[in-house]
VOPAGU-2260 file (C-alpha; in pm, 1 decimal, decimal comma):
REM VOPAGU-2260
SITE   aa  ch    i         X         Y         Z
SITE  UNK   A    0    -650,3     658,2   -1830,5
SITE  UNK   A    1    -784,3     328,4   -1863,5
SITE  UNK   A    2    -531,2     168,1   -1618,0
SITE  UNK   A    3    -520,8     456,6   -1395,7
SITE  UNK   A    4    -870,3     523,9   -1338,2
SITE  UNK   A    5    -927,4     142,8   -1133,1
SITE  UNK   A    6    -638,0     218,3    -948,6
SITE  UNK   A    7    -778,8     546,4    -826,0
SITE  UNK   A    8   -1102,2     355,4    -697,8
SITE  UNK   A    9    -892,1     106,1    -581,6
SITE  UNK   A   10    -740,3     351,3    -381,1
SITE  UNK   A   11   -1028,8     551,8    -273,1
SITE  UNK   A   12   -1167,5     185,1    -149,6
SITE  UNK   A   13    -829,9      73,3      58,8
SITE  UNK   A   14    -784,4     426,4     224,6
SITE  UNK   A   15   -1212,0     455,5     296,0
SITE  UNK   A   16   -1218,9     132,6     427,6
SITE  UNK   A   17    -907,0     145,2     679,1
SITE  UNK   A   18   -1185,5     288,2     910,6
SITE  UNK   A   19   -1396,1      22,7     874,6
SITE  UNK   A   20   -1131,0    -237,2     878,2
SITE  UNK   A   21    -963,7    -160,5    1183,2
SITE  UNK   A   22   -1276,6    -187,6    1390,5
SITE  UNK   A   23   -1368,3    -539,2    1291,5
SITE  UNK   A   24    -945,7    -613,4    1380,5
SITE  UNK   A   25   -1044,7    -440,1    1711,0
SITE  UNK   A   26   -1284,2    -740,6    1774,5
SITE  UNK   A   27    -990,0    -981,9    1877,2
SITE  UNK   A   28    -647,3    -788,4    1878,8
SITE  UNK   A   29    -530,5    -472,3    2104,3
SITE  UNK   A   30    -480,1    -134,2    1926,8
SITE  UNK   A   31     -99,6    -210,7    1915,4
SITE  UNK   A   32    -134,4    -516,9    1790,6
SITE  UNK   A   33    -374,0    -393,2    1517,3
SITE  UNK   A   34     -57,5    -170,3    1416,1
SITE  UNK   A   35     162,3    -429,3    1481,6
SITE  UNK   A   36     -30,6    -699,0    1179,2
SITE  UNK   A   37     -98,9    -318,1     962,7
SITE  UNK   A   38     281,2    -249,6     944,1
SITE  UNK   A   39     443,5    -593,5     928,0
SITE  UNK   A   40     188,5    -723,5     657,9
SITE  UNK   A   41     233,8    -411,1     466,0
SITE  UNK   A   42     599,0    -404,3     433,5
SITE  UNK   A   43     617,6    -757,0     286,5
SITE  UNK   A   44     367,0    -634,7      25,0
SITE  UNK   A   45     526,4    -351,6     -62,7
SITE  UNK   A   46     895,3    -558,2     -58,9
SITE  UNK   A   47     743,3    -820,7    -259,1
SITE  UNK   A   48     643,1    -540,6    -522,1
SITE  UNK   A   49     968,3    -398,4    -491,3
SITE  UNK   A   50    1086,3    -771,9    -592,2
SITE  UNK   A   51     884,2    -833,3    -894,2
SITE  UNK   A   52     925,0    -468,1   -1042,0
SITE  UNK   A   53    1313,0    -544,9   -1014,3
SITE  UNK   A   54    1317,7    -220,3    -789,3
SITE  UNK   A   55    1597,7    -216,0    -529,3
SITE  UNK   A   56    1573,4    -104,6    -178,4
SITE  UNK   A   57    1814,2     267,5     -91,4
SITE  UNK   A   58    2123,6     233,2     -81,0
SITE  UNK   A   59    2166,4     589,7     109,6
SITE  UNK   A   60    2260,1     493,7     484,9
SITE  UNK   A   61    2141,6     875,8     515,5
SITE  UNK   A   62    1852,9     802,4     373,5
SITE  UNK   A   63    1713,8     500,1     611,8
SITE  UNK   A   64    1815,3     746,8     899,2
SITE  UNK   A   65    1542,3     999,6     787,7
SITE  UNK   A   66    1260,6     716,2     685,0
SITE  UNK   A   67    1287,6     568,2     990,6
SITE  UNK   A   68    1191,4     904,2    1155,3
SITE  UNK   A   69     915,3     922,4     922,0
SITE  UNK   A   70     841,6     629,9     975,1
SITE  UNK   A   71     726,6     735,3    1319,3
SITE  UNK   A   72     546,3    1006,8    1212,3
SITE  UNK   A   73     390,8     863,5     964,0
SITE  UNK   A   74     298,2     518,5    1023,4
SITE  UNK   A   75     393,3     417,4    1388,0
SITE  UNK   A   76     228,1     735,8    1618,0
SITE  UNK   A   77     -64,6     793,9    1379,3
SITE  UNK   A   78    -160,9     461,5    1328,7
SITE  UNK   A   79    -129,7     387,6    1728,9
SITE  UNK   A   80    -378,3     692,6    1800,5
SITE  UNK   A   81    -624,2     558,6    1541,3
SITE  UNK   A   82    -637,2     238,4    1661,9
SITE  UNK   A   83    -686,9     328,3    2039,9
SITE  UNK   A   84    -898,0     576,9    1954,4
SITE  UNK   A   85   -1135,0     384,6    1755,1
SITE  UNK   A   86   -1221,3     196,7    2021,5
SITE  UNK   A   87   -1489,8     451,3    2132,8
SITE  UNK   A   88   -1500,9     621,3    1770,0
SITE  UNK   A   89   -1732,5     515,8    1527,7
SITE  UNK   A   90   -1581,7     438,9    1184,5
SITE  UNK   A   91   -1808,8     697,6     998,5
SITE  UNK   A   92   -1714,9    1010,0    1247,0
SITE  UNK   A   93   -1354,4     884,1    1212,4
SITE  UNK   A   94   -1349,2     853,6     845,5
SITE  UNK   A   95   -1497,0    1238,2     848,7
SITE  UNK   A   96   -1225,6    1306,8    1077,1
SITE  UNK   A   97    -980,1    1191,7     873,2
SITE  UNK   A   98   -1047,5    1426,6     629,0
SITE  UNK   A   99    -869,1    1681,1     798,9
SITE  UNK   A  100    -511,5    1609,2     746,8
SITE  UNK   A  101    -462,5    1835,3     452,7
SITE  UNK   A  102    -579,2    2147,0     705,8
SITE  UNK   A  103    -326,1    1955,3     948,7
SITE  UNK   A  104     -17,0    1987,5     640,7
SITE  UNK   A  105    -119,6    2361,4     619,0
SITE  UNK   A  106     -84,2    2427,0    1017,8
SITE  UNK   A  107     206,8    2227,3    1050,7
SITE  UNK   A  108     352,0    2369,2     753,0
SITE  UNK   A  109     297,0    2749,7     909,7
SITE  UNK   A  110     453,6    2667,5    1221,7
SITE  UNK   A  111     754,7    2457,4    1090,4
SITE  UNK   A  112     842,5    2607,3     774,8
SITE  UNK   A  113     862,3    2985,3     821,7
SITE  UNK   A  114     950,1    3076,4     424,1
SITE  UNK   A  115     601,7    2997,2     403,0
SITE  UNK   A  116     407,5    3273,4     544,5
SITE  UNK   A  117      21,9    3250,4     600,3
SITE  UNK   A  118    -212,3    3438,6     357,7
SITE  UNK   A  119    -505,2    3486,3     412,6
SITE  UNK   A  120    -693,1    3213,6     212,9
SITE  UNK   A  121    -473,4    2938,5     470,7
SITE  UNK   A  122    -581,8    3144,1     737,1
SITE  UNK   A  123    -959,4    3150,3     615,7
SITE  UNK   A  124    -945,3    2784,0     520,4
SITE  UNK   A  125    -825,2    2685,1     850,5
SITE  UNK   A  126   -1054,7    2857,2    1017,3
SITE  UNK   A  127   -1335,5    2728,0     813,1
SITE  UNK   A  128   -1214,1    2342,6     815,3
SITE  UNK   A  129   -1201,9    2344,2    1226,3
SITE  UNK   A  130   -1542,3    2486,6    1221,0
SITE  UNK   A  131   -1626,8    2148,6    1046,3
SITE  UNK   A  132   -1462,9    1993,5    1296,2
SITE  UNK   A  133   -1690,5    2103,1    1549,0
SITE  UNK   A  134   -1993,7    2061,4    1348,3
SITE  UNK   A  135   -1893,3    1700,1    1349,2
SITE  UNK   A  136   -1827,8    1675,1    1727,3
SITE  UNK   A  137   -2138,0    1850,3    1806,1
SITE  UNK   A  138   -2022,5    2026,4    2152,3
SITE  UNK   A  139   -2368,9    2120,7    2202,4
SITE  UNK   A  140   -2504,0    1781,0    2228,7
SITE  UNK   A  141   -2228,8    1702,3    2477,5
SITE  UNK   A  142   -2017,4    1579,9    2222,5
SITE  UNK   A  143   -2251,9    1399,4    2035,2
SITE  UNK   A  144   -2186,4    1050,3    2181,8
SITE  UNK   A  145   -1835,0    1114,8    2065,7
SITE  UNK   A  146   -1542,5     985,3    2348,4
SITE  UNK   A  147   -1372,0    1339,5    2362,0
SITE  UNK   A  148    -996,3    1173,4    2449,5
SITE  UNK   A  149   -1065,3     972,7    2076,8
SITE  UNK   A  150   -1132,5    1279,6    1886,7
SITE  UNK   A  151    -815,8    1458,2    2010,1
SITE  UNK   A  152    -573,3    1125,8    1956,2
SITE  UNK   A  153    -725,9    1137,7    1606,2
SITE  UNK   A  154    -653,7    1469,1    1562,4
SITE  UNK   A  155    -319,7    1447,9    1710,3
SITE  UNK   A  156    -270,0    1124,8    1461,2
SITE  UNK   A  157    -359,7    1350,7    1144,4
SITE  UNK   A  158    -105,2    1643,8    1239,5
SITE  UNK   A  159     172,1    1348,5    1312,3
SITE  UNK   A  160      78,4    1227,6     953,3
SITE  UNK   A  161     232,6    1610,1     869,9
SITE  UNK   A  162     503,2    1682,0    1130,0
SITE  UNK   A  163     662,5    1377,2     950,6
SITE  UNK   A  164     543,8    1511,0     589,5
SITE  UNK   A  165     742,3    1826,3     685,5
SITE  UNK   A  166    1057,2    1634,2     780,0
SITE  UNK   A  167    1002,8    1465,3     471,1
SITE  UNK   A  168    1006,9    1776,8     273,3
SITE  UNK   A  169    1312,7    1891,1     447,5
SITE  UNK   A  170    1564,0    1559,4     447,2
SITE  UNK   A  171    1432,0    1357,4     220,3
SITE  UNK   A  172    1241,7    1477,8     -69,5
SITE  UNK   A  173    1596,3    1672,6    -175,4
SITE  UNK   A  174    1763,0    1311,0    -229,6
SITE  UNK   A  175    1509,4    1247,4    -531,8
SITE  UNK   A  176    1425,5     885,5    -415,0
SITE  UNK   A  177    1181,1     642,6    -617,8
SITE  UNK   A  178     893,3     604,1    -440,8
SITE  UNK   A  179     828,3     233,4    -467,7
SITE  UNK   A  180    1139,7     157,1    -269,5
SITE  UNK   A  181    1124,4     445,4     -36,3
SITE  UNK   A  182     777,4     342,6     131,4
SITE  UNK   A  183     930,5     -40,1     150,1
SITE  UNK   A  184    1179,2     105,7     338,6
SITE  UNK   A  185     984,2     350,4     528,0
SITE  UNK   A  186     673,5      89,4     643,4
SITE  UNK   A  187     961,4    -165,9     690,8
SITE  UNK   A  188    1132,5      68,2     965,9
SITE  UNK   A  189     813,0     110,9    1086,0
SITE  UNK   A  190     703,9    -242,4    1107,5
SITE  UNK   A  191    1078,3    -322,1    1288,4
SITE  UNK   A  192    1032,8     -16,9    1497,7
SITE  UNK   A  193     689,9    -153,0    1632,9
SITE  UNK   A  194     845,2    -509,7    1633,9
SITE  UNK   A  195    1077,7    -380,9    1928,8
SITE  UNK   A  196     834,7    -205,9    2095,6
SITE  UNK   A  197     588,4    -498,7    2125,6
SITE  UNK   A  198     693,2    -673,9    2431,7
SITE  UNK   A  199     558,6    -344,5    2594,1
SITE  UNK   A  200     304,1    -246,5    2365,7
SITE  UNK   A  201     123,6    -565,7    2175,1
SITE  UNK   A  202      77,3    -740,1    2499,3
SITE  UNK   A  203    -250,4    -891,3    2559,1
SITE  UNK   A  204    -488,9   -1161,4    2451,1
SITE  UNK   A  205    -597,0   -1255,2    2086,0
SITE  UNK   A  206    -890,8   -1391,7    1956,4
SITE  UNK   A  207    -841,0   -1476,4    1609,5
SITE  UNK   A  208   -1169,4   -1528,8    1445,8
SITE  UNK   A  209   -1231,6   -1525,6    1029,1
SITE  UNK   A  210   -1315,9   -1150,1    1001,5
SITE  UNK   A  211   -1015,8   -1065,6    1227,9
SITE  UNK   A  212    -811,2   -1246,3    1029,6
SITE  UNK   A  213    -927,9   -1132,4     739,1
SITE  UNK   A  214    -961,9    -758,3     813,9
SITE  UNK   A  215    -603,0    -763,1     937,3
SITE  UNK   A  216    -448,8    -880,5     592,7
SITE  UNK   A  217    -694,8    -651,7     391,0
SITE  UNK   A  218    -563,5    -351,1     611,5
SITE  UNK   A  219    -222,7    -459,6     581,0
SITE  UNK   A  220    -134,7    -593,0     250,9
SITE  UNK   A  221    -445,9    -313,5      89,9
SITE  UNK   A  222    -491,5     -57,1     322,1
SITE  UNK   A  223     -73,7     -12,8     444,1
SITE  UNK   A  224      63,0    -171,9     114,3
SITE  UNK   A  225     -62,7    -177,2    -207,6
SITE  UNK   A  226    -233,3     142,5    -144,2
SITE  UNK   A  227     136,8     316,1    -133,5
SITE  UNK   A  228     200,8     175,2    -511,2
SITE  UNK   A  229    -122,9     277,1    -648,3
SITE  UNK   A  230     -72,0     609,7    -497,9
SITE  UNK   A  231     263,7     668,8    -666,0
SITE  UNK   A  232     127,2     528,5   -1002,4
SITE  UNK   A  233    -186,3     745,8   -1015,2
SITE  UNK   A  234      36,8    1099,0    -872,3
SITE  UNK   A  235     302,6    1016,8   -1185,5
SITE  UNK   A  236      11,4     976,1   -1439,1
SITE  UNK   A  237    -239,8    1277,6   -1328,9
SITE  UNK   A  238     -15,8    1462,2   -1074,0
SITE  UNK   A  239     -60,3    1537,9    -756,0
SITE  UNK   A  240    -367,1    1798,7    -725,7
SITE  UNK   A  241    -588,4    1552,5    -932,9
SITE  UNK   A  242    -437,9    1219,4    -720,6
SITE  UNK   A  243    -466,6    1426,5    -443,5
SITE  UNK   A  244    -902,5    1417,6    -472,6
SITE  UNK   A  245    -876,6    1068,3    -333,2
SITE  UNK   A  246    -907,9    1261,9     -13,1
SITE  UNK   A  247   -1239,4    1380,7     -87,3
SITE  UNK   A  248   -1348,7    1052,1    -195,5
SITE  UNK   A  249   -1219,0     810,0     119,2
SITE  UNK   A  250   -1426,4     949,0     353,4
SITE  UNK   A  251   -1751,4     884,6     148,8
SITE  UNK   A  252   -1634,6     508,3     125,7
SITE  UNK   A  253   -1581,7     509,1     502,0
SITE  UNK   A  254   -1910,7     649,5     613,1
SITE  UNK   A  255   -2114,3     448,3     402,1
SITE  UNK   A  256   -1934,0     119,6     529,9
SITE  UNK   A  257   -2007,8     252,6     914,7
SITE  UNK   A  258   -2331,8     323,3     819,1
SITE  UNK   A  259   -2493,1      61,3     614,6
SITE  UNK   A  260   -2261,9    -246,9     707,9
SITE  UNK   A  261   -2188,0    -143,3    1102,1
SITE  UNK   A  262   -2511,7      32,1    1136,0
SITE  UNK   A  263   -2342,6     315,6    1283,5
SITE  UNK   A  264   -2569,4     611,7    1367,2
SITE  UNK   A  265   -2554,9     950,3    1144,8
SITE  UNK   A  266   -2672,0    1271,5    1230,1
SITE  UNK   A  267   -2724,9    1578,2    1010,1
SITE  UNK   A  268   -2401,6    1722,9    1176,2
SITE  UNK   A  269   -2161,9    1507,8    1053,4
SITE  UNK   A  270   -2178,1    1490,6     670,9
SITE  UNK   A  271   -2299,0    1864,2     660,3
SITE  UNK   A  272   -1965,5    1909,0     884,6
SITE  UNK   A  273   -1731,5    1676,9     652,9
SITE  UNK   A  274   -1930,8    1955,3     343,0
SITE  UNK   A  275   -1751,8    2236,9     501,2
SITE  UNK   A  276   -1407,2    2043,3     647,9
SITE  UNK   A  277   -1331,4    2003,1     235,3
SITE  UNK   A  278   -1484,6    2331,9     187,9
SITE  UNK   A  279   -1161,2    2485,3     413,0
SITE  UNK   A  280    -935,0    2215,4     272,0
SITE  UNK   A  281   -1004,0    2391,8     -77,9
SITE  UNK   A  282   -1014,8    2768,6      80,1
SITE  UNK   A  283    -650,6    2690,1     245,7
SITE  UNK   A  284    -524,0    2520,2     -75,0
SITE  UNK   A  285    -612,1    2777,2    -321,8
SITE  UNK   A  286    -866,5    2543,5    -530,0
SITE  UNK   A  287   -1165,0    2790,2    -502,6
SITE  UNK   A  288   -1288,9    2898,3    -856,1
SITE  UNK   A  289   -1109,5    3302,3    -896,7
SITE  UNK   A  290   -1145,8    3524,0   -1224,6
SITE  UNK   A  291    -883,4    3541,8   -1449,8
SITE  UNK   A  292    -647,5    3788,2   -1407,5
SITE  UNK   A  293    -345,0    3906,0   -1663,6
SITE  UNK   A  294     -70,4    3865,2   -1402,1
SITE  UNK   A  295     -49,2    3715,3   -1085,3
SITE  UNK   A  296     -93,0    3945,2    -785,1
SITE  UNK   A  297     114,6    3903,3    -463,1
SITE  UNK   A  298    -120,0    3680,3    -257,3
SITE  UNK   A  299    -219,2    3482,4    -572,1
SITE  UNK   A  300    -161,2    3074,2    -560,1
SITE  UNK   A  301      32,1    3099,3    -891,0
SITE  UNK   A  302     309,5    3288,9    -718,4
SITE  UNK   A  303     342,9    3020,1    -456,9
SITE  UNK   A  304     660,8    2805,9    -477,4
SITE  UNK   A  305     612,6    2473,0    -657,3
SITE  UNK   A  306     801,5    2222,3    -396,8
SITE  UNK   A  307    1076,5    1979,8    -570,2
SITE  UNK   A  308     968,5    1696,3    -746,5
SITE  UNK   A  309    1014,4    1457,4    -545,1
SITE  UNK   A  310     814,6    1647,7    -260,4
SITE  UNK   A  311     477,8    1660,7    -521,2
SITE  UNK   A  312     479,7    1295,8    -544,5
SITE  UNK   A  313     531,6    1254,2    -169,9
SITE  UNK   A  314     297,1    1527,0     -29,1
SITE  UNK   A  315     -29,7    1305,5    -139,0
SITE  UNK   A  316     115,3     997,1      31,7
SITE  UNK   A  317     -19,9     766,0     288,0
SITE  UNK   A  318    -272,4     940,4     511,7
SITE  UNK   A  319    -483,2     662,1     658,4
């Protein structure tokens, strides 16, 4: 408990921060080249770990096939709408926005994986998460400043975050992978993939001042890497539903940086939206208090089918 808990903070810190720490790299580098600094510094931190826990890197060609579509999913497309969209969205709403993924696994999950069929607490959680959503956007105050193009890229970045956490369920999870090595490889992939791409995408100038500088290497080697290993230590010692409250507690991180540090402005909207976005998170998830009962009725979340192994440890991974 005692190492575990500092880690947890530690996490809730790197992932709440992200927000705040790709705006300030958005002073002097281009959205792709934001990614491009994430993802490169990231895999070296996670491949030095790998080095000094005497962990090797997969083996399974098969197996560097499927991360490097993850990859994609996961690190190159989500982080690439983030970072463009962030240039007209203010760390706090997109650290409330953020939140969202987990109502994002749940509708991708529906739609891809039909032995899962909707009850109707996913059904009423979704429903009740998006209505956050709006809260937050405020539609009746035109938006409420918010660049309408940024809020859908963000969106569209948190259900790529679980298009690829549904692949991963599918191809990868089944191999039993460790997970130290399997996000080298996967951020490595990424980091290559992006690499190739950057003639066409990083282009552009670059001003490198201190807090660029600085906020690049905290979001890579924190944010992309160590973040991944702290994850995977806290999910083996608690399990995933308790590791998976670090979602709860990011955003809270990331809207009092935007606030108090970027001076970003907050209206009643937004936190009382962010209140009811977790609200449908729990609804969809099953987590809302029920009486006891003596055996489990049809619809009831202990009848639900526990994913492998390998797929609990994986399904609270990277998400900012």
């Amino acid at each position: 408990m005692r190492r575990i808990l500092p880690q947890y903070l530690l996490l809730a810190l790197a992932w709440g921060s992200s927000f705040f720490l790709v705006y300030l790299s958005l002073g002097g580098l281009s959205p792709a080249q934001v990614v491009l600094a994430r993802l490169v510094l990231g895999a070296l931190a996670l491949l030095l770990l790998c080095a000094l826990t005497r962990q090797r890197l997969l083996r399974q060609l098969l197996a560097w096939d499927h991360l490097l579509v993850v990859g994609l999913f996961l690190c190159v497309l989500p982080f690439l709408l983030f970072a463009w969209a962030q240039q007209w969205l203010p760390s706090s709403v997109a650290s409330i926005l953020n939140a969202t993924t987990p109502l994002m696994t749940t509708l991708v999950t529906l739609v891809a994986l039909r032995a899962e069929r909707p009850n109707a607490a996913m059904l009423g959680g979704l429903r009740i998460g998006f209505a956050g959503v709006a809260l937050v956007l405020a539609p009746w105050q035109g938006g409420g400043g918010t660049h309408p193009g940024a809020a859908l890229a963000w969106l569209a970045g948190t259900a790529s975050y679980w298009i690829g956490m549904v692949y991963l369920r599918r191809f990868v999870s089944p191999l039993g992978l460790r997970p130290l090595p399997t996000a080298a490889v996967q951020v490595s992939l990424a980091a290559t993939l992006v690499l190739v791409l950057s003639p066409v995408l990083a282009r552009g100038p670059v001003s490198l001042t201190a807090n660029v500088i600085l906020s690049a290497l905290a979001l890579g080697v924190l944010g992309t890497g160590l973040a991944y290993a702290w994850n995977a230590a806290i999910v083996a010692s608690w399990g995933a539903t308790a590791a998976s409250t670090v979602t709860y507690a990011a955003p809270l991180v990331g809207v009092a940086l935007g606030v108090l540090v970027l001076r970003e402005p907050l209206g009643w909207h937004q936190p009382l939206g962010a209140l009811v976005v977790i609200a449908g998170i729990l609804v969809s998830q099953g987590r809302t208090p029920h009486p006891r009962r003596t055996g489990a009725s049809p619809g009831h979340p202990g009848n639900a089918p526990r994913p492998p192994p390998a797929t609990r440890r994986w399904a609270r991974g990277r998400q900012h």
